[in-house]
C-alpha positions as CSV (number, residue, x, y, z in Angstrom):
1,X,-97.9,23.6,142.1
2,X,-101.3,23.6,141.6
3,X,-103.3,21.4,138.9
4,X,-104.5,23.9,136.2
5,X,-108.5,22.6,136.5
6,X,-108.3,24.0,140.8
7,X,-107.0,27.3,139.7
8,X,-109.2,30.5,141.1
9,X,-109.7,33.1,138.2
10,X,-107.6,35.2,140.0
11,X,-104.9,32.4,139.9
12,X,-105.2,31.8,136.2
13,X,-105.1,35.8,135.4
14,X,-101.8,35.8,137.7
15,X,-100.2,33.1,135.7
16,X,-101.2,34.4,132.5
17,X,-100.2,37.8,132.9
18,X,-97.0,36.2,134.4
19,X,-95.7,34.3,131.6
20,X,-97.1,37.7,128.9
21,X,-94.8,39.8,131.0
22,X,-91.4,37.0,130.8
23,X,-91.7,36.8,126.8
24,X,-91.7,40.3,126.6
25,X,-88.2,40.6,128.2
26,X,-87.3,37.5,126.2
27,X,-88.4,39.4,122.9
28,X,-86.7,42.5,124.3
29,X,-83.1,40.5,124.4
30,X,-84.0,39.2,121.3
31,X,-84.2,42.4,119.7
32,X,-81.4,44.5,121.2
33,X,-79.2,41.1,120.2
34,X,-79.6,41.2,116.7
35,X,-78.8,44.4,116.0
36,X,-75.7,45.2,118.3
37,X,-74.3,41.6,116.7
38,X,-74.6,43.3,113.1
39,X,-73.7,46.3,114.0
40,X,-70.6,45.4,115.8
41,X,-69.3,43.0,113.5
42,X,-69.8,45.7,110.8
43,X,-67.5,48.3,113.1
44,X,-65.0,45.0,113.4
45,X,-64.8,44.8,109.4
46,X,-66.2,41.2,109.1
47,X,-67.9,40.2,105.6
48,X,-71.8,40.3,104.8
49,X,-71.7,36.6,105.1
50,X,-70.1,36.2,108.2
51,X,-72.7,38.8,110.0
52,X,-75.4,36.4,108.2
53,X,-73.4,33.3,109.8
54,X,-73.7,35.3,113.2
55,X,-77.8,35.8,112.7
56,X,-78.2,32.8,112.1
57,X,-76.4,30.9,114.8
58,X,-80.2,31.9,117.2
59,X,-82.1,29.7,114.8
60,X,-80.1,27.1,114.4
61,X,-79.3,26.7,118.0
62,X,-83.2,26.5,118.0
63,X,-83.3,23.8,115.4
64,X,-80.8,21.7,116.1
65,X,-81.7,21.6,120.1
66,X,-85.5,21.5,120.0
67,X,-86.5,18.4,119.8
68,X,-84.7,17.2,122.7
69,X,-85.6,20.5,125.1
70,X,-89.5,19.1,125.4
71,X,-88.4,16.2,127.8
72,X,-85.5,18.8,129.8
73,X,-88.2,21.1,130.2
74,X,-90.3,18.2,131.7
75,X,-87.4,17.0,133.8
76,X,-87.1,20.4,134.7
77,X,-89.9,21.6,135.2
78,X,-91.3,25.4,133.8
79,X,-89.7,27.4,136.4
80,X,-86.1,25.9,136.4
81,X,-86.2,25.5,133.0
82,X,-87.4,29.1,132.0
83,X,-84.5,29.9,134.9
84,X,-82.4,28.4,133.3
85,X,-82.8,29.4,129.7
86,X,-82.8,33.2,130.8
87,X,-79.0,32.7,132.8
88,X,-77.9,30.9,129.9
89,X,-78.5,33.6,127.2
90,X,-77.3,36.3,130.4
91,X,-74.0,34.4,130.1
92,X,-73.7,34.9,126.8
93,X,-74.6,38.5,126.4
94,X,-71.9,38.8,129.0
95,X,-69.4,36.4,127.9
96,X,-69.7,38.6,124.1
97,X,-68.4,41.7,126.2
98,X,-65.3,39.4,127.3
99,X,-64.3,38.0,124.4
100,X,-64.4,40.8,121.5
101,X,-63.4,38.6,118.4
102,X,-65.8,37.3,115.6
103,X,-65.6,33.2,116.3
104,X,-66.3,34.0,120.4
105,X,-69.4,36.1,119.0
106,X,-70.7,33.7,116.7
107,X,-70.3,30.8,119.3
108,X,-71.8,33.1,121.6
109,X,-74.5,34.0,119.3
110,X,-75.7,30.2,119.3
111,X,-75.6,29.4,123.2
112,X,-77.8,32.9,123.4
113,X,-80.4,31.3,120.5
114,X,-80.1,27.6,123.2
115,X,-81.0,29.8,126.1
116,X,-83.4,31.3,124.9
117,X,-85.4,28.5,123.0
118,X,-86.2,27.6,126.7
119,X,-88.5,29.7,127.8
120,X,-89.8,30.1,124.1
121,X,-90.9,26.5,124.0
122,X,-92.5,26.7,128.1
123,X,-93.8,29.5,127.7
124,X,-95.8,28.6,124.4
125,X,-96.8,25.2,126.4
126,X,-97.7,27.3,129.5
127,X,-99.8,29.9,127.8
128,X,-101.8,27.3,125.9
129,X,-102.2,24.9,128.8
130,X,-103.6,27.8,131.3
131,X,-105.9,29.6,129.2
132,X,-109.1,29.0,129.4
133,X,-110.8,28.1,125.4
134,X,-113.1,30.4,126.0
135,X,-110.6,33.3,125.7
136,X,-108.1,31.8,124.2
137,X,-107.5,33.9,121.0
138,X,-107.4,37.1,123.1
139,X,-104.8,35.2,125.4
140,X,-102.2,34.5,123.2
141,X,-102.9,37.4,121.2
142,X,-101.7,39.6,123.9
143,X,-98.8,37.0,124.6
144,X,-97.8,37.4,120.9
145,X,-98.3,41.2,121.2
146,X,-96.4,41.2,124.0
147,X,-93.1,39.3,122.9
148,X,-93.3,41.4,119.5
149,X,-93.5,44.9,121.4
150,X,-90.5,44.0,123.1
151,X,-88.3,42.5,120.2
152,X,-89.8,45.4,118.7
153,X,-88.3,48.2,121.5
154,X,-84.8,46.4,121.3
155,X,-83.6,48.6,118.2
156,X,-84.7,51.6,119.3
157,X,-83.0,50.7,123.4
158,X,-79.8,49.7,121.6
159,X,-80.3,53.3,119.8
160,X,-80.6,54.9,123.0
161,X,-77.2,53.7,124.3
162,X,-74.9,52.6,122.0
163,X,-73.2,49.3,120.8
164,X,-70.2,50.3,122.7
165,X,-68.7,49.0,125.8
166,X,-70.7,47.3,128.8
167,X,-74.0,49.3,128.2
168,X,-75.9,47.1,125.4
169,X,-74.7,44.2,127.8
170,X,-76.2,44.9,130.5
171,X,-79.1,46.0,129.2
172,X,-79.9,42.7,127.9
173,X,-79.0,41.3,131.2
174,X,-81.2,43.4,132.4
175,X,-84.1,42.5,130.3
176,X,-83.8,39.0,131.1
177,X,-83.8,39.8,134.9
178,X,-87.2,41.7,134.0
179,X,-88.3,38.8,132.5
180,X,-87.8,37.0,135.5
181,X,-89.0,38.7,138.0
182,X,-92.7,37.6,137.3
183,X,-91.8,34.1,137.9
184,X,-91.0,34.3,141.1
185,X,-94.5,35.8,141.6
186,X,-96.3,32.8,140.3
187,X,-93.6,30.0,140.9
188,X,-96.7,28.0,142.7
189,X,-99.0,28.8,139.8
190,X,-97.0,27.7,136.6
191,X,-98.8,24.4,135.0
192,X,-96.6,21.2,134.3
193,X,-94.7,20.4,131.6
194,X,-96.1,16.9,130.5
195,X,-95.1,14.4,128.4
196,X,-97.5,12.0,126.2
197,X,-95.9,8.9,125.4
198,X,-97.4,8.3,122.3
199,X,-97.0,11.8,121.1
200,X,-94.1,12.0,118.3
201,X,-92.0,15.6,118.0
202,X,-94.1,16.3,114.6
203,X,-97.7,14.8,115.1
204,X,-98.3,18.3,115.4
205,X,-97.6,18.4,111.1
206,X,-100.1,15.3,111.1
207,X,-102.7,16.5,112.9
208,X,-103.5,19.8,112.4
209,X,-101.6,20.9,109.2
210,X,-103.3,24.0,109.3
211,X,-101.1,24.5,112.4
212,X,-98.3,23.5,111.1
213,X,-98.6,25.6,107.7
214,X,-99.2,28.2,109.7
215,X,-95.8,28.2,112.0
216,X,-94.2,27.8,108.6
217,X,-95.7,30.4,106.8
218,X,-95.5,33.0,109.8
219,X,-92.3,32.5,110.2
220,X,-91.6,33.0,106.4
221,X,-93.3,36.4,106.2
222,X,-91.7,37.6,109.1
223,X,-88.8,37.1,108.2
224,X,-89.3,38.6,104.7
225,X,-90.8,41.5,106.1
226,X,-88.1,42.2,109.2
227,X,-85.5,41.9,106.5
228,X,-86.7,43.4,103.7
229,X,-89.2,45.9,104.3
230,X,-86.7,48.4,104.3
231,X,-85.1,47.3,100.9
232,X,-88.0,47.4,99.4
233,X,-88.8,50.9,100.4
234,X,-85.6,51.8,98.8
235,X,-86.7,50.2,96.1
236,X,-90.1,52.1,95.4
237,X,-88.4,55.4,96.0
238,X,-88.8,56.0,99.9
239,X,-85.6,58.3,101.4
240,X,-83.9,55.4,103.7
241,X,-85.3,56.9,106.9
242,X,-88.9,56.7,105.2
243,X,-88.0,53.1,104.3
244,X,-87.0,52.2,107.8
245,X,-90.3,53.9,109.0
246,X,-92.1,51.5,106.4
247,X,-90.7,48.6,108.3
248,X,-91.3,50.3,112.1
249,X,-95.7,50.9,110.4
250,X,-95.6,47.5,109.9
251,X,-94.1,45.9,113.4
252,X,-96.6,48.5,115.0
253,X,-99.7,47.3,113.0
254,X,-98.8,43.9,113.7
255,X,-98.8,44.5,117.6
256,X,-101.8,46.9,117.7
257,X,-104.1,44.8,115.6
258,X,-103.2,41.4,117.6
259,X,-105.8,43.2,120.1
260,X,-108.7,42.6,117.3
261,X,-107.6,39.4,116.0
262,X,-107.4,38.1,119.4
263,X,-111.5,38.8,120.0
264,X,-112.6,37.7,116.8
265,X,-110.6,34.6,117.5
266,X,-112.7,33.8,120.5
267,X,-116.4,34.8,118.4
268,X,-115.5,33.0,114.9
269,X,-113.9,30.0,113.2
270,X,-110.1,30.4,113.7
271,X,-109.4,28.2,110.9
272,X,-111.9,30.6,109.1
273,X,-109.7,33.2,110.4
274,X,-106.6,32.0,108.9
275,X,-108.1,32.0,105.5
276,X,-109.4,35.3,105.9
277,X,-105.7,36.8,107.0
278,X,-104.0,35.0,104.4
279,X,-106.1,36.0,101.6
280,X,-106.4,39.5,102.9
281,X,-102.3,39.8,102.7
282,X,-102.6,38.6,99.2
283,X,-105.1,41.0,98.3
284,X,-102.9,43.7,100.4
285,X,-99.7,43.2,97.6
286,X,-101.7,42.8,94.8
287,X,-102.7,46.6,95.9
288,X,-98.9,48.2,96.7
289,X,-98.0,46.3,93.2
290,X,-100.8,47.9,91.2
291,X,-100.9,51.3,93.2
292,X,-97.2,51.5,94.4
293,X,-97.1,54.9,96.4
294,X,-100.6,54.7,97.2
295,X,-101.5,54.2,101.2
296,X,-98.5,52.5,101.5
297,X,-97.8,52.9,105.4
298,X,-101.3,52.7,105.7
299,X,-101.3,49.2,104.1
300,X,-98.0,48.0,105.7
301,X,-99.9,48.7,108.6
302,X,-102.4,46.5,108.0
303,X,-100.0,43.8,106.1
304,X,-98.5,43.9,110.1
305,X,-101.0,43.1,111.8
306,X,-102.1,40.2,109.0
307,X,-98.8,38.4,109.3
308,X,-98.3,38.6,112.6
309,X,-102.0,37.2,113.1
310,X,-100.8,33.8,111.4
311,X,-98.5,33.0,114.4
312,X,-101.1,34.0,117.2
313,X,-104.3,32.1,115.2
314,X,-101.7,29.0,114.4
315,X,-100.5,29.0,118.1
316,X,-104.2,29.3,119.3
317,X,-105.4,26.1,117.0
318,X,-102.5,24.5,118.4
319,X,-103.6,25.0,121.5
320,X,-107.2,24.1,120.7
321,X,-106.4,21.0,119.3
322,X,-104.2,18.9,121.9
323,X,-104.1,17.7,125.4
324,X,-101.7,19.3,128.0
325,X,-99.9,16.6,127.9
326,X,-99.0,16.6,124.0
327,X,-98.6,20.4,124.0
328,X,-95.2,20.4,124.9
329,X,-94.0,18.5,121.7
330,X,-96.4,19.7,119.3
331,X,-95.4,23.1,120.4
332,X,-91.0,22.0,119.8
333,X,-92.6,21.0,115.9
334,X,-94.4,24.5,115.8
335,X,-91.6,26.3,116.5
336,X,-89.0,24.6,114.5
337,X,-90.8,24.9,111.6
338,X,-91.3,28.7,112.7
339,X,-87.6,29.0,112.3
340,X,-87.4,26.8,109.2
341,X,-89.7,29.7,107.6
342,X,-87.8,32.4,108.9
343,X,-84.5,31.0,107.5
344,X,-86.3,30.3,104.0
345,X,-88.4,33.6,104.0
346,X,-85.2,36.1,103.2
347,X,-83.5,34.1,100.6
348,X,-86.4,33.1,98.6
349,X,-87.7,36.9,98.6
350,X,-84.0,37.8,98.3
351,X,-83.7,35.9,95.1
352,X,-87.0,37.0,93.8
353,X,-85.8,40.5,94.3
354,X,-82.8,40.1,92.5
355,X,-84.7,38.9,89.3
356,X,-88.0,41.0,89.4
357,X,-86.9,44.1,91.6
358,X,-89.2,45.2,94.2
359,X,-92.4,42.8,93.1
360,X,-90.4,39.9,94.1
361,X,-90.9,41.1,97.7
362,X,-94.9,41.7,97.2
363,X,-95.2,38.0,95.2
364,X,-93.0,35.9,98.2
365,X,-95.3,37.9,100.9
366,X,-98.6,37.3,98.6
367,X,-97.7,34.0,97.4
368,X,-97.4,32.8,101.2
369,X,-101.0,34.8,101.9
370,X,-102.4,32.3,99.4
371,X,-101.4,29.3,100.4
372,X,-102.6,29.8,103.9
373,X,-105.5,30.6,102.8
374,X,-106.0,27.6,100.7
375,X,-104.3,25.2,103.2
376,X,-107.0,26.5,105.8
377,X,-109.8,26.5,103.5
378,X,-109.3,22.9,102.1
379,X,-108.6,21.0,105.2
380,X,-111.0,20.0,107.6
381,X,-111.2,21.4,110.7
382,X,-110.2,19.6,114.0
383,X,-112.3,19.0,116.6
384,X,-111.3,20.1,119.6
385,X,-109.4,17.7,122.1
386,X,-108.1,20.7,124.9
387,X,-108.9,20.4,128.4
């Protein structure tokens, strides 16, 4: 293994373009689980709240088991640990064919989410540790692109085949062996998982709470989006197939416009940025709530490509901000409060929703624009401390 200052720039494209290619299987299985779990606990009969028991199970899995993965992934190193994570989750997928009942699938549910938050949590570190800051916003751009398209393509794979029998398995099986794959290409290249000492699980939220608002708050309206997108379609008037496409504009514009974000990242002030992207998603649901029916799909577009900017320019400040060797746990604190917001996100819209109809989806994803944009634009920026 190679120290990441003696890499060639053909070594450091290899590794980055290695670890791009892995999330995207891992955002692949992510997205053909979600929806076979629903869907096949539906078929089974189970309750509404015993489905949201089963989606669940990933994050908390993730939440409960992240702060102690930073030092097995060190132990481990990124390789074995990625390795590991993706046979974990393969076992699961499998192990949910085996044993067709609703507690086996909600246990299984959870070892898939500990899997999985493996090679999440490496692959973050590795990303941020290899790239160079000179391209750094275009870098993780593309990884975040990247993970998205392929949590994006797991719906419409599952569509393809079917929930029933071996099929949606395997398929996930086989994304992870995809995801894989790439590893063993690179295995010599992949930058070490290190460990500061003095570093504590959320000096992350400290340090840079730009950063840290910004896992949050991406996290929350991505998860209000993903889940209620479509419900708020319904609510405006859109067929359910129109409402369903409102949601697919939006995961589109969110991956296509990373490409843009990515390059200005790298010319301006990403903490600039941030404010920019959260105001801009403010100013995009003030529009569909004064002008409902108006360039709707055009603006969920563009209300894509806004949210999902928050986690690429919060993961790229991260990554700007701290040594190799303290990436590893600010990036466990980024991602759990990720999850945090993406637990929070659905109820809180849910329950504004309830009371105010479809504007109570517009004011939790506007409401969260703003106070990115006033969290970036009131703190300080951090100098820089990266390699």
């Amino acid at each position: 293994m190679k120290t990441i200052e003696r890499l060639s720039d053909s070594q450091r494209r290899h590794s980055l373009a290695a670890v791009i290619l892995h999330m995207m299987g891992v955002g692949l299985t992510l997205g053909l689980a979600f929806p076979l779990t629903s869907l096949t606990l539906q078929g089974w009969g189970a309750s509404e709240w015993v489905i949201g028991v089963a989606g669940a199970m990933s994050p908390l899995a993730v939440l409960l088991l992240m702060p102690v993965l930073p030092r097995l992934a060190s132990r481990l190193g990124a390789i074995r640990a990625m390795l590991i994570g993706c046979a974990l989750a393969a076992s699961a997928l499998l192990a949910m064919y085996w044993l067709p009942s609703v507690p086996a699938w909600i246990a299984a549910r959870f070892v898939l989410g500990a899997g999985l938050a493996l090679p999440w949590l490496v692959g973050d570190v590795w990303i941020n540790t290899v790239a160079e800051e000179r391209s750094r916003g275009k870098v993780i751009a593309a990884y975040a692109a990247s993970f998205f398209a392929g949590f994006a393509a797991g719906p419409l794979l599952l569509d393809w085949i079917g929930i029933g029998g071996l099929a949606p398995h395997l398929a996930g099986v086989a994304a992870l062996a995809l995801a894989v794959l790439p590893l063993a290409w690179v295995r010599h290249l992949a930058p070490a998982i290190e460990l500061d000492a003095a570093s504590g699980l959320f000096a992350a939220v400290k340090a840079v709470p730009v950063a840290a608002t910004g896992a949050f708050l991406s996290g929350f309206t991505e998860g209000v989006a993903f889940t209620l997108a479509p419900v708020w379609g319904l609510e405006i008037g859109y067929s359910p197939a129109l409402a369903l496409r409102l949601l697919s504009v939006f995961i589109v514009g969110g991956i296509v416009l990373q490409v843009l974000s990515g390059a200005v990242a790298d010319k301006w002030d990403r903490q600039r940025l941030l404010v920019v992207a959260g105001a801009g998603l403010t100013l995009i649901c003030i529009w569909l709530y004064l002008a409902p029916g108006v360039a709707d799909f055009t603006l969920s577009f563009a209300a894509g490509g806004l949210v999902l900017a928050l986690y690429s320019l919060s993961l790229t400040l991260l990554g700007q901000s701290f040594r190799p060797s303290q990436l590893a746990m600010a990036s466990a604190a980024f991602l759990i409060l990720y999850q945090l917001g993406s637990m929070a996100g659905p109820v809180l819209a849910g329950l504004l929703m309830e009371e105010l109809g479809a504007s109570g989806y517009l004011l939790a994803l506007g409401l969260a624009g703003a106070l990115m944009a006033a969290v970036a634009a009131v703190n300080k920026p951090r100098l820089q401390q990266a390699a």
